[in-house]
C-alpha positions as CSV (number, residue, x, y, z in Angstrom):
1,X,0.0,0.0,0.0
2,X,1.4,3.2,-0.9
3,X,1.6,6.2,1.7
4,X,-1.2,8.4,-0.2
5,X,-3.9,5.5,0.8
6,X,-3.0,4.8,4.1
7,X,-4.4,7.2,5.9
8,X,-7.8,6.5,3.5
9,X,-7.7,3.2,4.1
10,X,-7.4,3.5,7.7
11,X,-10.5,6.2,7.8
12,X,-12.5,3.5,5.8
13,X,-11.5,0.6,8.3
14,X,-12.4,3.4,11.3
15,X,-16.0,3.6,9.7
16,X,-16.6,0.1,9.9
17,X,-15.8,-0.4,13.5
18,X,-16.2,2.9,15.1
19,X,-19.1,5.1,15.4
20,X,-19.1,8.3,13.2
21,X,-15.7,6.8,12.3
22,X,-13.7,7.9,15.2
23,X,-13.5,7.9,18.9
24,X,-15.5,10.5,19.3
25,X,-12.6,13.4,19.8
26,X,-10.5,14.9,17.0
27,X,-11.0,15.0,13.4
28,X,-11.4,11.0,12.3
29,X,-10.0,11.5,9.1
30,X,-6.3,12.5,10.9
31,X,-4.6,9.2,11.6
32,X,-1.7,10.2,13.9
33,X,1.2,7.5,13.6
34,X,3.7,8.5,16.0
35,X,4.9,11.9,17.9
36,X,8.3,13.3,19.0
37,X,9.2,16.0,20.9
38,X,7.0,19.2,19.6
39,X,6.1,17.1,16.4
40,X,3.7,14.8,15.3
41,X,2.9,12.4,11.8
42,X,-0.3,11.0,11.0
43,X,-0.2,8.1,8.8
44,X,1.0,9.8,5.0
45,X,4.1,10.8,6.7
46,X,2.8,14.5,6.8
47,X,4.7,16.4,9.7
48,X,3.2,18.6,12.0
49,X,4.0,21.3,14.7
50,X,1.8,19.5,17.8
51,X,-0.5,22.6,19.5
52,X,-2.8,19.9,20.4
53,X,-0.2,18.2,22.6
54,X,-3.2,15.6,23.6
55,X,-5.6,18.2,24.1
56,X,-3.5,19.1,26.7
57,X,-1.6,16.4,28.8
58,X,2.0,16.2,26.5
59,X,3.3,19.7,28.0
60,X,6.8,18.7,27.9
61,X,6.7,17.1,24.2
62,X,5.7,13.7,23.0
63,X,8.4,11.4,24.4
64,X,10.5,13.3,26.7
65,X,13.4,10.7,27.7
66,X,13.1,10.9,30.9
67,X,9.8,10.1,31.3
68,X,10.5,7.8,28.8
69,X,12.9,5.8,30.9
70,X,11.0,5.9,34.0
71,X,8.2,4.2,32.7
72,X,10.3,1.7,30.8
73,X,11.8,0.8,35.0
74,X,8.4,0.6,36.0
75,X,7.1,-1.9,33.1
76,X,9.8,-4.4,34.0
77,X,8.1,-3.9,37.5
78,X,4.4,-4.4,36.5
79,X,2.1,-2.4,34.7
80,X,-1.1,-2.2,37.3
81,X,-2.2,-4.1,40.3
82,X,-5.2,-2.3,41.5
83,X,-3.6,-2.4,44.9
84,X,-1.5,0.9,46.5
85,X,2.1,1.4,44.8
86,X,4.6,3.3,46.4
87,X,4.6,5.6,42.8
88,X,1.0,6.8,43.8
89,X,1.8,7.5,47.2
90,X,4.4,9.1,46.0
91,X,2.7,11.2,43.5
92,X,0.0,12.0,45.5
93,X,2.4,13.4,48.2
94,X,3.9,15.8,45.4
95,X,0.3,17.3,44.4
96,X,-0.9,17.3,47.9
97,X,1.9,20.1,48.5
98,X,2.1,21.9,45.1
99,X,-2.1,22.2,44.8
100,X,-3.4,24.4,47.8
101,X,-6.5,23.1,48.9
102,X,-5.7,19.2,48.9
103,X,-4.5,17.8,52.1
104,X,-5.3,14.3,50.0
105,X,-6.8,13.4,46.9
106,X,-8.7,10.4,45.7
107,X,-7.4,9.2,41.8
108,X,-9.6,7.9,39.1
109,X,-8.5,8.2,35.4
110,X,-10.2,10.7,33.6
111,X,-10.7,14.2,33.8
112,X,-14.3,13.7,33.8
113,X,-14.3,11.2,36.2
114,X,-12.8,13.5,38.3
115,X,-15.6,16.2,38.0
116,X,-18.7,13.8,38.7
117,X,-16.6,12.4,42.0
118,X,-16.2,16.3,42.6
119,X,-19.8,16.7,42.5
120,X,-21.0,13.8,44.0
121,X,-18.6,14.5,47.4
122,X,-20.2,17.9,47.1
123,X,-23.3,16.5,47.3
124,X,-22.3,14.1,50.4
125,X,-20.8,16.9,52.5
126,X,-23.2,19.4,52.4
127,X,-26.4,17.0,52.1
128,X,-28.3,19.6,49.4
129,X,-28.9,18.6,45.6
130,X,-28.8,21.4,43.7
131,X,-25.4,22.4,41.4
132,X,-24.7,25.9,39.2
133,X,-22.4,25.7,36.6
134,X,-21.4,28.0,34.1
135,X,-23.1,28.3,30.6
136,X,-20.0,26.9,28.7
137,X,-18.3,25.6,30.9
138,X,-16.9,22.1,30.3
139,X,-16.7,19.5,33.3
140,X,-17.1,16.2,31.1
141,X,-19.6,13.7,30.7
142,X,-21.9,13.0,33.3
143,X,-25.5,13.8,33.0
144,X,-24.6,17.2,35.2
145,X,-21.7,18.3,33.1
146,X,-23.5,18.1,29.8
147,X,-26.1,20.6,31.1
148,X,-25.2,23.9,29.0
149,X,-22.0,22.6,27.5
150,X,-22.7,24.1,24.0
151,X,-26.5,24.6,23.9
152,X,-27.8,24.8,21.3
153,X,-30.8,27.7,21.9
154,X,-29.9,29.8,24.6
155,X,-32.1,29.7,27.6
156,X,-33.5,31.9,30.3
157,X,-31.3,31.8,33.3
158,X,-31.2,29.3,35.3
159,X,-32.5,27.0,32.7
160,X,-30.2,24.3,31.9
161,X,-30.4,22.8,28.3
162,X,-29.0,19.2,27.7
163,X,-26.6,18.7,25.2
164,X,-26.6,14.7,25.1
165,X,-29.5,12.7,24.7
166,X,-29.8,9.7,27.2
167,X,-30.6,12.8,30.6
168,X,-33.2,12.3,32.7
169,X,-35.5,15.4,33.2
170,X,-34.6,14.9,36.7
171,X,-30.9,15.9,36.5
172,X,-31.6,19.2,34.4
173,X,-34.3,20.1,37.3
174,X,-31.1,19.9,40.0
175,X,-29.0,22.1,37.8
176,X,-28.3,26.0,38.2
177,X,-27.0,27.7,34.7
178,X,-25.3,31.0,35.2
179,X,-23.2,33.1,32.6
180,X,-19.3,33.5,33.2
181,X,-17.6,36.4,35.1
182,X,-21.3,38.2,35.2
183,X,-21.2,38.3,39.4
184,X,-24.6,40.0,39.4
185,X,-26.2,37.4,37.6
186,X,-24.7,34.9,40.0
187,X,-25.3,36.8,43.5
188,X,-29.0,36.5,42.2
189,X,-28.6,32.9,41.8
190,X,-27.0,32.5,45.4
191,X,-29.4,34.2,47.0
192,X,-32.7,32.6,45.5
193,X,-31.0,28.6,46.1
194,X,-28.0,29.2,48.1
195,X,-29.4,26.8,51.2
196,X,-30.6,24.4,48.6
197,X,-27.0,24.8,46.4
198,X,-24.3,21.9,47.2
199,X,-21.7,23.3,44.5
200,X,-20.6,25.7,42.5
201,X,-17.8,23.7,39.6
202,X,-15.5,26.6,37.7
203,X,-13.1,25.9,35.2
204,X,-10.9,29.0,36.3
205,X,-9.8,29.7,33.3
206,X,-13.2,28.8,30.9
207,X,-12.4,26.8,28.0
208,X,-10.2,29.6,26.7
209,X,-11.9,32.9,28.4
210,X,-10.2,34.4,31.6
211,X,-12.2,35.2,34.4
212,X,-12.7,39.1,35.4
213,X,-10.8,40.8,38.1
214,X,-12.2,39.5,41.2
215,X,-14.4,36.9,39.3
216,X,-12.8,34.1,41.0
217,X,-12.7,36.0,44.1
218,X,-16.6,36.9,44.2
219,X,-17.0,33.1,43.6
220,X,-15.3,32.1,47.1
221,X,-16.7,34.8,49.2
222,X,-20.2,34.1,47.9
223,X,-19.6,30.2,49.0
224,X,-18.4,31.0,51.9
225,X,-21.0,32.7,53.0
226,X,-23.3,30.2,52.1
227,X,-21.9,27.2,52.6
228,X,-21.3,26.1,49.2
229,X,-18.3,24.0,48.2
230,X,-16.6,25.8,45.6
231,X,-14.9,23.1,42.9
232,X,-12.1,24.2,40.9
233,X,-12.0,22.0,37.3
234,X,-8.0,22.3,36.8
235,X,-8.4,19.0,34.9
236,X,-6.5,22.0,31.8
237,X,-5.4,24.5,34.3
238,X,-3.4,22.4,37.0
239,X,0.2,22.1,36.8
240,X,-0.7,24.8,33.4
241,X,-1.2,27.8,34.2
242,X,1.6,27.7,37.4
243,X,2.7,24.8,39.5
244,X,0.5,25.4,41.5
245,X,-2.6,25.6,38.8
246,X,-5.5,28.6,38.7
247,X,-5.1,28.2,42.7
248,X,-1.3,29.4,42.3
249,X,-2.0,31.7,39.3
250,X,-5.4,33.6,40.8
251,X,-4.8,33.5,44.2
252,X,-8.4,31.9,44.9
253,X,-8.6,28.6,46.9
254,X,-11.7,26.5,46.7
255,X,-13.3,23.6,48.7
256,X,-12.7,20.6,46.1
257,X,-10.1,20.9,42.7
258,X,-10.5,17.9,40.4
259,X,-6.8,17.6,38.6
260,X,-5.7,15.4,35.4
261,X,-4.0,15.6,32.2
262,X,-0.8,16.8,33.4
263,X,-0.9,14.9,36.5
264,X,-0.2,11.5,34.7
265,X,2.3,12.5,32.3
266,X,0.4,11.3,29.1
267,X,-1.2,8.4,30.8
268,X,-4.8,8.1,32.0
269,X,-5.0,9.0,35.3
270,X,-6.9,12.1,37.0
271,X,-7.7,13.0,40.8
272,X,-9.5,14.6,43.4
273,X,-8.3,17.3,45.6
274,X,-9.8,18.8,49.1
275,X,-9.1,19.1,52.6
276,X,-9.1,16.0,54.8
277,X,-12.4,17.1,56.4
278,X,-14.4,17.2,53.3
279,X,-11.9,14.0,51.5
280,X,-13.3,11.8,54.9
281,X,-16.5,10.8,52.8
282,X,-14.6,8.1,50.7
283,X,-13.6,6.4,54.0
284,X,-16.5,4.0,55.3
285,X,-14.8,3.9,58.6
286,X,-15.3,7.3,59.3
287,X,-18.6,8.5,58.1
288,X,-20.7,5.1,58.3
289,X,-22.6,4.2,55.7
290,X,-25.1,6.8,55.0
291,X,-22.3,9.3,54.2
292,X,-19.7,7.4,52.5
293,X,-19.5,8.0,49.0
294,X,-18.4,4.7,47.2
295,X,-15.2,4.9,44.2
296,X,-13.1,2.5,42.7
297,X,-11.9,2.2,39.5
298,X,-9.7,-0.8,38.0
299,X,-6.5,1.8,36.6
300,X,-7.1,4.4,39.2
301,X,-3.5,5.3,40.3
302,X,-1.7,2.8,38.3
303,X,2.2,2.9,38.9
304,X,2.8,3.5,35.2
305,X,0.4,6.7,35.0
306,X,2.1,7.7,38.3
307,X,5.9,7.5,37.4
308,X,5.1,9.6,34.5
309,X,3.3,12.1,36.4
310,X,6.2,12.5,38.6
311,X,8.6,12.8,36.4
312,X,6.7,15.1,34.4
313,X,6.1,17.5,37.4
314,X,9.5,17.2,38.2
315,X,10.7,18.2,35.2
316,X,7.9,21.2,35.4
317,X,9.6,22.0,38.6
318,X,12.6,22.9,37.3
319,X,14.0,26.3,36.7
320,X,12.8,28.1,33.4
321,X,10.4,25.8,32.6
322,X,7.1,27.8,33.1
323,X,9.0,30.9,32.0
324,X,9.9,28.3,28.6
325,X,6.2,27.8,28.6
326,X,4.6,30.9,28.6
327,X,7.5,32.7,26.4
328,X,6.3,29.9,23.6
329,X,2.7,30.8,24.0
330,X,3.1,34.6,24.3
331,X,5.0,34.2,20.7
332,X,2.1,32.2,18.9
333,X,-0.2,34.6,20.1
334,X,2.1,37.4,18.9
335,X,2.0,35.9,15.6
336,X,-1.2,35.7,15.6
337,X,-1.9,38.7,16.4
338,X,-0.1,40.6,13.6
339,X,-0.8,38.4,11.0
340,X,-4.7,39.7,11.5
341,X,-3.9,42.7,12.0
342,X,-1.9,42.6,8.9
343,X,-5.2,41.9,7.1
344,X,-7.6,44.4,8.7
345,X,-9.4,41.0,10.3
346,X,-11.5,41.8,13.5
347,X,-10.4,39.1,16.3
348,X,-9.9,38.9,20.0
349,X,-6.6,36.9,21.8
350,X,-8.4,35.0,24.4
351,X,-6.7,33.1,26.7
352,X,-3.4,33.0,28.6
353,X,-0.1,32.3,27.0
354,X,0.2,28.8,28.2
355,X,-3.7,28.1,26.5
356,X,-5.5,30.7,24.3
357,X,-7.1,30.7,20.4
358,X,-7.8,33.6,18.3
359,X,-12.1,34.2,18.3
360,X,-13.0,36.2,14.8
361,X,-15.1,38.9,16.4
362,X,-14.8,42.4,17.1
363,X,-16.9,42.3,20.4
364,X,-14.8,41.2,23.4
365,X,-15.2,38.0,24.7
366,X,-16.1,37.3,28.5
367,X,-18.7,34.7,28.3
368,X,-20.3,31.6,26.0
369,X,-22.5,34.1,24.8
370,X,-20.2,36.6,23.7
371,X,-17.9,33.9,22.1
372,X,-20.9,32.7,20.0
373,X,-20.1,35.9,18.5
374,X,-17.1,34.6,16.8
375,X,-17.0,34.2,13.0
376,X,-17.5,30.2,12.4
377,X,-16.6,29.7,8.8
378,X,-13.6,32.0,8.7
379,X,-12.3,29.7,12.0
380,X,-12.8,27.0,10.0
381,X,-11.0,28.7,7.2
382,X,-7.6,29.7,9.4
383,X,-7.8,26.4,11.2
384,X,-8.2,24.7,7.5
385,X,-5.1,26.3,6.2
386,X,-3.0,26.1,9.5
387,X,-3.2,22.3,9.2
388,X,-2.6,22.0,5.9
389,X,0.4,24.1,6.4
390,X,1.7,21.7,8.8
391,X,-0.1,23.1,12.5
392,X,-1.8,20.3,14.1
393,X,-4.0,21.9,16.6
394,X,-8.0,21.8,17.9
395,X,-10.3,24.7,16.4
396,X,-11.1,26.0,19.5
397,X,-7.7,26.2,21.2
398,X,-3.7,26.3,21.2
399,X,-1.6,24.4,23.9
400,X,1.7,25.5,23.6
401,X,4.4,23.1,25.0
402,X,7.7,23.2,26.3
403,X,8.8,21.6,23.4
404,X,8.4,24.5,20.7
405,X,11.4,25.3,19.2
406,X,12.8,28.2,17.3
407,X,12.3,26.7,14.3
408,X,9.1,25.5,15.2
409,X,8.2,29.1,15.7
410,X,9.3,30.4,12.2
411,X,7.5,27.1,10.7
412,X,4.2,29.0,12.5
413,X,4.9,32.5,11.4
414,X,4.7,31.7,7.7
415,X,1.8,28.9,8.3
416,X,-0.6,31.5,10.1
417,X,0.2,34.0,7.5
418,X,-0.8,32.2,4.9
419,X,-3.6,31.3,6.9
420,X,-4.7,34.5,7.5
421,X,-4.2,35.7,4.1
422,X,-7.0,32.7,2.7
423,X,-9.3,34.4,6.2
424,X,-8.8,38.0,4.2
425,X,-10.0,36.5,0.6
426,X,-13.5,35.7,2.9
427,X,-14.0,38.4,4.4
């Protein structure tokens, strides 16, 4: 088989097996064969510059050989036992002290995972039902999180709109939908369900839009005073945006985090974070029946997930890194950012430098609603012409790595301004 089919012949095989022809993530006609360092290949051979990274996890590069040889060690040792390993102990140790609200933290081994746990100890501490989230906001797939991911039509405040079929009417009745860094609209929402409200789940930093000045801030000190636990979804944020996650980067500590991606060095593996008080739930010993809230999971801090997780954090740890990091980001978005202007094309940098995407509107962006306003076809048009310029990235976002190299950034300059040169012949 020649290299022009295989990547056809593979999408065809995909189609036969795998509903919608993929698995339900990325683009199913990209078939990536290998990654290395900053770069990945899909299965023609075509090279890319990696800003997809995972969707998030591969911060250091695809294949970093360190964390390479610490998990090679650990296979000779075993590859899971659902029992403790020293590793996990080990890794939950160096999370417990970097993250600041998690005197312990329970694993599972997805991000989404993490978030219905989050919820559901929520739920067990404070004995009330109800849960706000933000319109937007992404905490995975449970019935919960798919409340007001992307609706559709937008809805009256509070009214949550599912975005999956298969929710029971029952779960959308228990769920609060507010708008993003809007504090009135939220102060509203405390007030009228506050004693009836068990959580409030954030992602910090939403998707790519930074919270407001205080935003974070107003979020704790409304909890506070009503008793709500506030839950941090650093699933993207943790060990991203500082070492210490949104907690580190926004001063704002909440009740529960929920971490992953980073946390397992390119492995599955994801955890919750909270203070030994509110943590006690998972122990049957402690709160009796009636109060213990019941997880296992058959990979939940495997050894190999956790070896990579510590190496990759302490590799993060080291000096420069985050500095590396956010100097690679600033300069995408920097190149961005003049190749648009260059054209006269209204946009808005949203983000931070460590994750951010260009949105084609004019209007700024602060909320879901307001990045609705964002031009669909000519994203689809940049994101097009990025990739077939040799930028593998999501349309929605750019995760720099550690990994970028000079090179890599020149390879960007001249891919984005061809890209926004076919966004000009649009407009």
């Amino acid at each position: 088989m020649n290299k022009a089919v295989q990547q056809t012949e593979w999408t065809s095989r995909a189609q036969r097996v795998l509903p919608a022809g993929g698995f339900g993530n990325y683009d199913p006609t990209i078939i990536i064969r290998e990654g290395r360092a900053s770069h990945v290949w899909d299965e023609n051979g075509k090279e890319y510059i990696d800003y997809l990274i995972g969707s998030g996890p591969m911060l250091l590069g695809h294949g970093h050989p360190e964390v390479i040889e610490a998990v090679q060690e650990q296979l000779n040792k075993g590859m899971t036992f659902f029992a403790n390993n020293a590793a996990g102990i080990e890794l939950a140790e160096e999370i417990c002290k970097a993250v600041a609200c998690a005197e312990q933290v329970r694993y599972v081994t997805s991000g989404g995972e993490a978030d219905m746990y989050a919820i559901r100890l929520a739920r067990a501490y404070t004995g009330r039902q109800k849960v706000l989230k933000f319109e937007g906001g992404y905490h995975g797939m449970s019935a919960e999180a798919q409340m007001s991911l992307a609706p559709k039509h937008l809805a009256n405040f509070p009214q949550a709109v599912p975005d999956s079929a298969g929710i029971p009417d029952s779960v959308r009745d228990e769920m609060l939908i507010s708008p993003f860094n809007d504090p009135e609209t939220f102060d509203a929402l405390m007030d009228e369900y506050g004693n009836d409200i068990a959580a409030v789940i954030v992602e910090p930093l939403q998707r790519v839009v930074p919270p407001e000045d205080g935003f974070l801030a107003h979020l704790r000190e409304q909890c506070t005073r009503q008793g709500v636990m506030l839950i941090f979804d650093e699933i993207v944020t943790g060990f991203r945006l500082a070492y210490g996650g949104a907690q580190e980067a926004y001063g704002v500590i909440p009740d529960i985090c929920t971490l992953g991606k980073i946390i397992g060095g390119g492995f599955a593996l994801a955890a919750v974070g909270a203070s030994a008080d509110i943590m006690k739930h998972f122990d049957i010993d402690i709160v009796g029946n009636d109060k213990w809230l019941m997880q296992l999971g058959t990979l939940s801090g495997n050894p190999i997930a956790a070896v990579a997780g510590l190496k990759t954090m302490e590799i993060l740890r080291r000096p420069g890194a985050y500095e590396k990091l956010a100097a690679n980001g600033q300069a995408v978005m920097d190149i961005t950012k003049a190749a648009l202007d260059q054209h006269g094309i209204a946009h808005q940098m949203v983000g931070d430098p460590t994750l951010f995407d260009a949105v084609f509107t004019a209007q700024p962006v602060k909320d879901y609603r307001s990045w609705l306003t964002g031009d669909q076809e000519q994203n689809a048009v940049f994101n097009r012409v990025l990739r077939e310029h040799g930028i593998f990235k999501s349309p929605g976002k750019t995760y720099p790595s550690i990994a970028i190299t000079a090179d890599d950034l020149e390879q960007t300059q001249k891919a984005v301004q061809q890209a926004a040169a076919a966004v000009a012949s649009i407009v």
